[in-house]
Phi, psi and omega in degrees: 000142210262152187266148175282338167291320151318296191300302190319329184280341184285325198282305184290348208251304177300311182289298146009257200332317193265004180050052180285128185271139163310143199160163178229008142016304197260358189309310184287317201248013153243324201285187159255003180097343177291328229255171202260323169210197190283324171302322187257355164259347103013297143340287165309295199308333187240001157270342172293308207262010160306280202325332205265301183299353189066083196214165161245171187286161161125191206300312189288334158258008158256357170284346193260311197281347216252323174288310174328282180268041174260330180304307189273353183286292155348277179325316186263006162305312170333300225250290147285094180265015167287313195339000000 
């Protein structure tokens, strides 16, 4: 079971790198809707895909996710362009 403190370090590490703005922008195109802002739909987005790639948080998932989600943030750059 993924600890929720771990995916937050993960999350926070991720949002950092790619300089992801506060904001609720990313809700629709990463979260499920549930979620309050780009950090907690961030959040959704890398404990869905630790489960879907079978990864635990740490150095090795964020090397593998970090590209991942630059790649779909793109994609949703595309699509939205105020981002």
């Amino acid at each position: 079971m993924l600890k929720r403190e771990d995916v937050r370090k993960l999350t926070a590490a991720l949002v950092i790198a790619l300089n992801i703005a506060p904001g609720k922008a990313l809700i629709l195109s990463l979260g499920q809707g549930h979620e309050t802002s780009n950090f907690e739909a961030v959040e959704s987005w890398v404990r869905a895909a630790l489960a879907r790639e079978q990864l635990r948080p740490g150095k090795f998932a964020l090397q593998s996710l970090l590209p991942a989600l630059e790649s779909r943030l793109h994609t949703v750059s595309e699509t939205l362009p105020q981002l």
